[in-house]
TORBAVO-939948 format. One line per 3 residues: number of its first residue (from 1); their letters; for each residue x, y, z of N, C-alpha, C. Coordinates in steps of 0.02 Angstrom, whole numbers, plus 50000, padded with zeros to 5 digits. Atoms other than C-alpha are relative to their C-alpha. Example, Ala and Ser with C-alpha at 12.3 -4.5 7.8 and 13.67 -1.06 7.14 Angstrom:
BEGIN
1 = AS = 50045:49941:50000:50615:49775:50390:50045:50060:50000  49958:49941:49997:50684:49947:50357:49961:50055:50037
***
This chain:
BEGIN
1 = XXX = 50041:49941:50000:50000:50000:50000:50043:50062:50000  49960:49931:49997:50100:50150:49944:49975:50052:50003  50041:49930:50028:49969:50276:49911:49967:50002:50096
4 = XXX = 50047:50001:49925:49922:50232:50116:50035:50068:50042  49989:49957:49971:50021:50410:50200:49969:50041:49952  49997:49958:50041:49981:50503:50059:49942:50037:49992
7 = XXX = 50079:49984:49993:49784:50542:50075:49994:49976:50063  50038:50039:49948:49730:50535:50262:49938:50007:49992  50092:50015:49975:49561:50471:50313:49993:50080:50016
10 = XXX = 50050:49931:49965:49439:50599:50350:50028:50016:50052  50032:50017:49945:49408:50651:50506:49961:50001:50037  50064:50036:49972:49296:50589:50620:49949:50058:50021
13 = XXX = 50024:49901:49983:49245:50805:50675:49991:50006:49935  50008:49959:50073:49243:50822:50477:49920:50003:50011  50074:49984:50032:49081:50941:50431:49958:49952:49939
16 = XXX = 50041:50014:50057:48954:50837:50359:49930:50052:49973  50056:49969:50009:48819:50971:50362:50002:50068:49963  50013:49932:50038:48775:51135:50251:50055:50043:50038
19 = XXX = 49986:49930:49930:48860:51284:50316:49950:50039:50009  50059:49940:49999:48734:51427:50382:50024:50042:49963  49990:49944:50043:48722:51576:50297:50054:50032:50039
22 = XXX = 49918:49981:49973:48851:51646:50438:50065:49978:49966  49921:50017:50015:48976:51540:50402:50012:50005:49933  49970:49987:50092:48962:51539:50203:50029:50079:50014
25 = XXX = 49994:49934:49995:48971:51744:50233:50061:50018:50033  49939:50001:49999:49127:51720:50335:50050:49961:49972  49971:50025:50045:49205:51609:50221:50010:50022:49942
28 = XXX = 49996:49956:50044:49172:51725:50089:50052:50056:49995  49939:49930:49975:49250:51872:50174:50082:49981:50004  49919:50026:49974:49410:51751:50213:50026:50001:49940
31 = XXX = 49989:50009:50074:49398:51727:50023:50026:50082:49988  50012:49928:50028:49380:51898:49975:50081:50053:50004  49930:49959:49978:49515:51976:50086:50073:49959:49966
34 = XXX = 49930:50020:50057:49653:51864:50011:49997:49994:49937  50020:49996:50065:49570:51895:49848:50028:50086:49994  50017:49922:50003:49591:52083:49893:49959:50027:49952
37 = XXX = 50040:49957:50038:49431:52117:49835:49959:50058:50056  50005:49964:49937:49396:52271:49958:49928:50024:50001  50092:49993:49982:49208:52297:49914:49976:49966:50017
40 = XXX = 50031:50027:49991:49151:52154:49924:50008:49965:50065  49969:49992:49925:49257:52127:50088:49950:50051:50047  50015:49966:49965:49187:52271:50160:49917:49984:49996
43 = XXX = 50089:49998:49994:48991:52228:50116:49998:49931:50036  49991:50079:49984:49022:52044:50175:50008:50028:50072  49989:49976:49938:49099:52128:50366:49949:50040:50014
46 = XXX = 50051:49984:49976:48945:52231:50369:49945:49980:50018  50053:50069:50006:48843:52084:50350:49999:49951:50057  49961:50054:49940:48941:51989:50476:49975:50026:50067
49 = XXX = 50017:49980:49951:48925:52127:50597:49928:50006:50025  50072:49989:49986:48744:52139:50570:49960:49943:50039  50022:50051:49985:48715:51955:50606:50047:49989:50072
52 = XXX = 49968:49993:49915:48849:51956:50753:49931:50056:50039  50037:49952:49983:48735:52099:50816:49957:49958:50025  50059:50046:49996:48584:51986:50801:50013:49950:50041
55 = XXX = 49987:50055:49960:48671:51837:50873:49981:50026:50064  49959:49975:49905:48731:51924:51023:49907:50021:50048  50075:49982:49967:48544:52001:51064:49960:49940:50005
58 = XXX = 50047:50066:49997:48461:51828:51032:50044:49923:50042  49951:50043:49969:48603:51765:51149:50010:49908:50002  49972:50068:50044:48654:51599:51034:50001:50032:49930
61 = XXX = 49990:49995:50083:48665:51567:50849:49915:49993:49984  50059:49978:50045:48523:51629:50736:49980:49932:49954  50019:50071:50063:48421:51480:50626:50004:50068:49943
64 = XXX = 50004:49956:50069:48405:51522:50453:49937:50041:49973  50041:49945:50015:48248:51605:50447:50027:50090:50033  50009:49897:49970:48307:51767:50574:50080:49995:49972
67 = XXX = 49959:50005:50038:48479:51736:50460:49975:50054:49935  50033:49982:50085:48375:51774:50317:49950:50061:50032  50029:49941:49978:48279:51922:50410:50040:50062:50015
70 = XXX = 49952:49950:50001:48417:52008:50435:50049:50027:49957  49959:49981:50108:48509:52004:50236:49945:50034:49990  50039:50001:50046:48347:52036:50204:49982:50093:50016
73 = XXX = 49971:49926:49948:48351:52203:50336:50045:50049:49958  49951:49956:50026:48526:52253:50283:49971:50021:49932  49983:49984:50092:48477:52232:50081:49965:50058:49999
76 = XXX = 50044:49949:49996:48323:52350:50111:50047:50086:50029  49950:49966:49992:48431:52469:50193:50032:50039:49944  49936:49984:50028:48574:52481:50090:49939:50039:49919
79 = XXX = 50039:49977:50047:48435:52488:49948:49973:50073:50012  50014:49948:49987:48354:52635:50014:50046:50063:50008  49971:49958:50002:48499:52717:50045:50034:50037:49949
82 = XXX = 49983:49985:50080:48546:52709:49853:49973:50046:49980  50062:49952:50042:48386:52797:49805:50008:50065:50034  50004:49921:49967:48425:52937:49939:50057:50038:49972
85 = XXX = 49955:49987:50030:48597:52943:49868:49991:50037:49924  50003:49975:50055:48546:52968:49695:49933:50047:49984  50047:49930:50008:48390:53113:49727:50066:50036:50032
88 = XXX = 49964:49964:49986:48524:53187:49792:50071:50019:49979  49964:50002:50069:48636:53170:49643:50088:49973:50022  49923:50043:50012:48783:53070:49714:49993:49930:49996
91 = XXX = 49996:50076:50030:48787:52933:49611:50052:49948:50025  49943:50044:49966:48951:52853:49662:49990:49973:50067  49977:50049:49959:48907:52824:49822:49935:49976:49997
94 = XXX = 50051:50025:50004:48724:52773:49772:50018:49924:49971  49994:50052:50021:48811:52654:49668:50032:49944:50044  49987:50044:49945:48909:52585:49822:49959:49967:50015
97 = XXX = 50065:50040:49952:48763:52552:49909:49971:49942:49938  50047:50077:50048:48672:52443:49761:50070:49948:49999  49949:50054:49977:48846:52346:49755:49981:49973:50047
100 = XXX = 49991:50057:49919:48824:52299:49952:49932:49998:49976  50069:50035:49994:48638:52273:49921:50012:49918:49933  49983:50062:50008:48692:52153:49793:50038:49952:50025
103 = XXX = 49961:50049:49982:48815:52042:49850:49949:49988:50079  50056:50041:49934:48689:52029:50013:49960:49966:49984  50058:50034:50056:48553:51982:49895:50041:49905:49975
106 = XXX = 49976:50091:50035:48662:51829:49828:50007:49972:50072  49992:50063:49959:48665:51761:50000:49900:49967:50023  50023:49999:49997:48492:51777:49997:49938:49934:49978
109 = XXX = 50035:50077:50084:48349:51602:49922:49964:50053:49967  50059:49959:50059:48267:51656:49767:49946:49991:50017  50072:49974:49978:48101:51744:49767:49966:49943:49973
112 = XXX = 50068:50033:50031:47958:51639:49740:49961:50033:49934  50064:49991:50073:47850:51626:49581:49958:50032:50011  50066:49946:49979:47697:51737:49560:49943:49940:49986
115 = XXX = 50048:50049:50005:47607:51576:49506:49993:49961:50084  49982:50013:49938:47676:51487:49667:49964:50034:50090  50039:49973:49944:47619:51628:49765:49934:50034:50004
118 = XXX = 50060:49995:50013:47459:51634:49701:49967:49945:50024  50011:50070:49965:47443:51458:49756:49973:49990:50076  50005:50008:49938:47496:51479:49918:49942:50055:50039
121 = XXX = 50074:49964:49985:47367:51624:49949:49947:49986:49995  50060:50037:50004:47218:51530:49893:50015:49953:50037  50008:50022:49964:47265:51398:49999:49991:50026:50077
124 = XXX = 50011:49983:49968:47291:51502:50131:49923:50032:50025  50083:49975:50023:47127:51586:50096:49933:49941:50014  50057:50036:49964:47023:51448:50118:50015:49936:50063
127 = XXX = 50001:50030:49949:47129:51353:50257:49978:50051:50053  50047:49965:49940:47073:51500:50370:49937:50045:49979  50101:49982:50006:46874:51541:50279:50026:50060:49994
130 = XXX = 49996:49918:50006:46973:51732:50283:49937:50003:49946  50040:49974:50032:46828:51829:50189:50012:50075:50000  49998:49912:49986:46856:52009:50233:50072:50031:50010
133 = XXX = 49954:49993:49993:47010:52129:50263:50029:49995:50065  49980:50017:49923:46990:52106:50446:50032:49943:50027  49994:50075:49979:47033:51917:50434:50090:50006:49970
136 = XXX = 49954:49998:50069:47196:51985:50314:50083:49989:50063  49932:50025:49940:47323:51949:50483:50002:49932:49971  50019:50075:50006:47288:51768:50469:50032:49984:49948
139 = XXX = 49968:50026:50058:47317:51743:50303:50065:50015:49994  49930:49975:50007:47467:51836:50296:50063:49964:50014  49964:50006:49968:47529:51751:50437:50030:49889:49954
142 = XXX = 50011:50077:50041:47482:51569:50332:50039:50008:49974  49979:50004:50048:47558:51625:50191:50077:50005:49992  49928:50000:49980:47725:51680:50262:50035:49962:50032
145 = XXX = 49963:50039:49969:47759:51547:50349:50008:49944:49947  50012:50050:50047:47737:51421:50192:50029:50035:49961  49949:49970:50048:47852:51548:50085:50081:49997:50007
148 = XXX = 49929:50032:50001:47985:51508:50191:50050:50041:50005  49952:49958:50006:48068:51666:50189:50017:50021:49926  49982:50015:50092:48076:51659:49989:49938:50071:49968
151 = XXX = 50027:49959:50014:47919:51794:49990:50024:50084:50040  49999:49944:49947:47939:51976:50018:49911:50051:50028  50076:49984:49978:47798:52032:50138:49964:50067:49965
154 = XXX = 50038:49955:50031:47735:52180:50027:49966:49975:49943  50016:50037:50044:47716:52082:49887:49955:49958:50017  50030:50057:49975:47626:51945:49978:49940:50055:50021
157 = XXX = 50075:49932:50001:47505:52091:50073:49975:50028:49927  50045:49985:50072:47468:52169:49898:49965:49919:50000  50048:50069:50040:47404:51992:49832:49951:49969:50045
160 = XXX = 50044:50007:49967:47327:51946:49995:49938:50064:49995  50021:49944:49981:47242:52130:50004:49955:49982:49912  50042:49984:50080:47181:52128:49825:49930:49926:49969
163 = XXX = 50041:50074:49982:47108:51922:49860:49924:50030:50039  50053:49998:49950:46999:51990:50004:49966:50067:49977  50057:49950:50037:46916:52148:49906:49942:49979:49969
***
């Protein structure tokens, strides 16, 4: 057996499981910085800190839904801050900001279908009889939890809101 020092076994601590969105996001950044890519470094450490942040207040590690509530936080953010950037005619750093709103966005799952979430609103719709706009919590609450994090809640309110008229 010659090839037997040459490849060790696993080991027995080797990760068999996903990484969270944390750790891809610091694995990224570890990337990044010896990539010296310094934007995408720096939107990746804002990201980090945001979810450190979160950790620390929800004193443990975050699942992947309040993972994904909080990219989803920063992207809005950073987005908004683009549009304030550019009524106010500085583009350069409007364009910063859509950079860090993208690269947050890619850690992000893709949006759901409009067929998909037409689906899931009619089911929701008649697993709780909703009829009116007063009942429009309920559904909401149906529908967001069966999207998974994959819907954004304005989008989902419009289509619920426009169901119950």
């Amino acid at each position: 057996m010659a090839s037997e020092g040459r490849f060790p076994a696993p080991r027995p601590d080797a990760r068999l499981t996903p990484l969270s969105i944390t750790e891809q996001i610091q694995a990224d950044a570890t990337a990044a910085a010896k990539a010296k890519d310094r934007e995408r470094l720096a939107a990746l450490r804002l990201v980090l800190d945001a979810l450190n942040k979160e950790a620390k207040e929800a004193r443990g590690a975050l699942d992947e839904q309040r993972e994904i509530a909080v990219l989803k936080r920063e992207r809005k953010r950073r987005e908004e801050a683009a549009a304030a950037y550019r009524n106010g005619g500085r583009d350069e750093q409007a364009a910063a900001e859509e950079t860090e709103a993208s690269v947050i966005g890619s850690y992000l799952p893709a949006e759901i279908s409009d067929a998909e979430l037409e689906g899931l609103v009619a089911d929701a719709l008649s697993e709780t009889g909703a009829a009116s706009q007063k009942e429009m919590g309920k559904v909401m609450a149906a529908v967001m939890s069966k999207a998974g994090g994959r819907a954004d809640g304005k989008r989902v309110s419009d289509l619920v809101r426009s169901k119950l008229s």
